[in-house]
C-alpha positions as MATLAB code, in Angstrom:
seq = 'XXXXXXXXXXXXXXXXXXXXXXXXXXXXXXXXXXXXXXXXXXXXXXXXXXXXXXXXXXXXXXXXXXXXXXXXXXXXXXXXXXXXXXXXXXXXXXXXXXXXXXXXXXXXX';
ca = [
       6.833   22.620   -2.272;
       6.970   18.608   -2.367;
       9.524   16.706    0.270;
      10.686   13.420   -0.762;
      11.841   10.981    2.197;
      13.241    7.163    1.805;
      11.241    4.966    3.789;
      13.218    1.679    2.790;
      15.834    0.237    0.197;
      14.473   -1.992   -2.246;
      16.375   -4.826   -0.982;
      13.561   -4.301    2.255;
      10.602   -5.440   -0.457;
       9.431   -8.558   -0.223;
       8.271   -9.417   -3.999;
       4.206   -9.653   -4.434;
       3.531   -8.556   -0.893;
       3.276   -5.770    1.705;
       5.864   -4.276    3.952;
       4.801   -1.611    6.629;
       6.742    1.884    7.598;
       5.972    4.682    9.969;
       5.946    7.945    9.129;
       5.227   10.685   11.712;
       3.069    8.191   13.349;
       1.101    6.527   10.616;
       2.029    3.571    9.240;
       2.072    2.932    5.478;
       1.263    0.015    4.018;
       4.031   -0.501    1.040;
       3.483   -3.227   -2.024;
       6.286   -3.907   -4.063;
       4.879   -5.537   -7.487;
       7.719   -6.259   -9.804;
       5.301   -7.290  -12.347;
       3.164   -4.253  -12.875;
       3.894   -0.363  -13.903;
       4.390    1.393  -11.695;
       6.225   -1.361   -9.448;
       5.329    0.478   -5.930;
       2.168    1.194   -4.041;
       1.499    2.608   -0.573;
      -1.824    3.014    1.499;
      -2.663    3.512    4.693;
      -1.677    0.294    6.903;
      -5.223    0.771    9.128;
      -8.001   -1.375    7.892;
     -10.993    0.718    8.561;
     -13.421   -2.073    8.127;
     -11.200   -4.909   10.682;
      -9.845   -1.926   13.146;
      -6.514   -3.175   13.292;
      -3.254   -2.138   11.481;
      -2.868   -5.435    9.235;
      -3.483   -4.203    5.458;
       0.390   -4.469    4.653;
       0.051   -8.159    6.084;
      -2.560   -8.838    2.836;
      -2.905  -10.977   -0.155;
      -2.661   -8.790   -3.545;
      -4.054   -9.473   -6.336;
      -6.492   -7.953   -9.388;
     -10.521   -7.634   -9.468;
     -11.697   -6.239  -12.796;
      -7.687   -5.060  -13.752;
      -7.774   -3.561  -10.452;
      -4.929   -3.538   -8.163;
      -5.894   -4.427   -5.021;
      -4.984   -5.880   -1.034;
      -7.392   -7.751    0.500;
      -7.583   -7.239    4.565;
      -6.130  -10.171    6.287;
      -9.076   -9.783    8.794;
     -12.751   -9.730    6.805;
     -11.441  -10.229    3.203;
     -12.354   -6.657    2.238;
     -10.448   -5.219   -0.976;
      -8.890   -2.052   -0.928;
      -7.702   -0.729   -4.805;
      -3.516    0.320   -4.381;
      -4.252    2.931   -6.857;
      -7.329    4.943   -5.208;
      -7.523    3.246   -1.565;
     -11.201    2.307   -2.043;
     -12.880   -0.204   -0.978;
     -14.110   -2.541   -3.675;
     -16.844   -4.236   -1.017;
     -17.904   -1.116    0.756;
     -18.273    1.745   -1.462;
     -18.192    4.504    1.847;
     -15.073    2.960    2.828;
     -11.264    4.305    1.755;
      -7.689    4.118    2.664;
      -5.025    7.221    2.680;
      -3.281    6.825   -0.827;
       0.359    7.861   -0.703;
       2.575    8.962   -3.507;
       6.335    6.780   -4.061;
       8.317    5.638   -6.348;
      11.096    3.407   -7.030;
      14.680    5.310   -7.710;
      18.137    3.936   -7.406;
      17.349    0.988   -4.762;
      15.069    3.154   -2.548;
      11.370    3.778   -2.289;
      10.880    7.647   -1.795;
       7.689    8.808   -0.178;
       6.489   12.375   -1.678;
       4.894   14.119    1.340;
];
């Protein structure tokens, strides 16, 4: 049986960017796109590549109609959909299931 939690209000987004949130010890990089369907994203904050916790501190942007962050540190892009890396094909991110309902972005754990 799914659990949803809130991890933030949607007034917390910050429009075309990342915010991060900790959950049981991980953080989670969150995107808020207002643009695209659906509007919310959330990976793992830990770039993998840069060994740092910066990925919610990215640019995002599209490669090939795919939605992706790059790292703030080496430029790498990670896809919001899949957490792949689009640069190092035996690199990924934790992908994590939210959504957008009535002002608050609900993580599914």
């Amino acid at each position: 049986m799914s659990q949803q939690i809130t991890l933030c209000d949607q007034n917390d987004l910050v429009a075309n960017s990342g915010i991060c949130a900790i959950v049981d010890g991980q953080q989670i990089a969150i995107f808020y796109l207002p643009n695209e369907s659906p509007q919310i994203y959330a990976i793992g904050n830990w770039d993998p590549i840069g060994k740092a916790n910066v990925l919610s501190r990215g640019m995002v942007g599209d490669i090939n109609e795919r939605l992706v962050v790059a790292s703030p540190l080496y430029k790498q892009h990670f896809d919001l959909l899949t957490g792949e890396c689009l640069d190092d094909n035996d690199v990924t991110v934790p992908v994590y299931k939210v959504k957008l309902a009535s002002d608050q972005v609900l993580l599914t754990l």
